[in-house]
C-alpha positions in Angstrom: 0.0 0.0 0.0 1.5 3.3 -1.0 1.2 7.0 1.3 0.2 8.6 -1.6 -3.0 10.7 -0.7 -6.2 9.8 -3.3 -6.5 10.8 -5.8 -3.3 11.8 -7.3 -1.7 11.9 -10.7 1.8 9.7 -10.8 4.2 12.2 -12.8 6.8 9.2 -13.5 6.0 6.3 -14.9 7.6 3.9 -17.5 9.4 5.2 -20.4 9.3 8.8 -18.9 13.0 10.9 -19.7 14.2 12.9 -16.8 16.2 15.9 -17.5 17.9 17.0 -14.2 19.3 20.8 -14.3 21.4 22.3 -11.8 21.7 25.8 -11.7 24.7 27.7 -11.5 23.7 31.1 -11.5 19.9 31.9 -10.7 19.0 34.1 -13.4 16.5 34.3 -15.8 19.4 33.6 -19.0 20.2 30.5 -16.9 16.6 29.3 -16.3 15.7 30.2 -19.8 19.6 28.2 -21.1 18.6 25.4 -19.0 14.7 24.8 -19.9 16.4 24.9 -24.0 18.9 22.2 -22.8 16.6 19.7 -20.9 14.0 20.0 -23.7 16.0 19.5 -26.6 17.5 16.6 -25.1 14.2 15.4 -24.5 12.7 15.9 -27.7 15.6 13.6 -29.5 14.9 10.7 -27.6 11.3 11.2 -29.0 9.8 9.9 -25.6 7.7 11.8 -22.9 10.0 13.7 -20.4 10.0 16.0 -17.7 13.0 18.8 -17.3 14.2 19.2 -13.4 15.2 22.3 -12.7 17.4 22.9 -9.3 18.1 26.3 -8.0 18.3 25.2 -4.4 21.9 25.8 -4.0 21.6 29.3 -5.7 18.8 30.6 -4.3 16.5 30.5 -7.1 13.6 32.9 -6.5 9.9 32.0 -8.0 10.2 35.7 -9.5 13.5 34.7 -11.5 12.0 31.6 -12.1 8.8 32.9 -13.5 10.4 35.4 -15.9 13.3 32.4 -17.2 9.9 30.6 -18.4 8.4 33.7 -20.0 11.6 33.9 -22.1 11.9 29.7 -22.8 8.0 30.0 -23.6 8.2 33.0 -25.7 11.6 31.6 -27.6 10.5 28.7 -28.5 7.0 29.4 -29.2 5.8 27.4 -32.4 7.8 24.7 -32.2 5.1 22.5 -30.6 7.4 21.5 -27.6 5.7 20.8 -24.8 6.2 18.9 -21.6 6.4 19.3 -17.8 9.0 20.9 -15.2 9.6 20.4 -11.8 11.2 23.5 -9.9 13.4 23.4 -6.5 13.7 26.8 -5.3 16.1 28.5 -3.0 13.8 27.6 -0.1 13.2 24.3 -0.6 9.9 24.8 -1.7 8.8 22.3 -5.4 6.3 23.6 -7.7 5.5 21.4 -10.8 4.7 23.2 -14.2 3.3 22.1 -17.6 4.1 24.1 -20.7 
């Protein structure tokens, strides 16, 4: 018997690429560098993925964050990427994101 509450919605399953991204610098270039990266190297192994993006040990605000995805989103809009992202802030705190 698992402690997952009911219901819930497993993000990893079988065949499902994980694209772990350390930050170095927590800016909205390296959010935006890093989003590119994980998701290109997702899209050639032409399976589902999700991109993990870790700012904890930089500090990573949800403002820098949220303004690194505005540029990803508006850079590679009409491409037909899409996918999911899981954020570690600098607090600790984990938000999950689809775009």
């Amino acid at each position: 018997r698992d402690s997952f509450p009911r219901p819930y919605m497993p993000i990893f399953h079988a065949g499902v690429i994980v694209q772990s991204k350390e930050l170095e610098k927590a800016t909205v270039n390296s959010v935006q560098a890093n989003l590119e990266k994980g998701v290109d190297q997702i899209a050639k192994s032409k399976q589902p993925g999700v991109v993990v993006i870790d700012g904890k040990a930089v500090g990573l605000s949800v403002e820098t964050f949220n303004e690194g995805m505005g540029a990803f989103l508006r850079s590679s809009s009409g491409t037909g990427q899409s996918g999911m992202v899981i954020v570690v802030f600098g607090d600790g705190s984990v938000v999950v994101r689809k775009f």
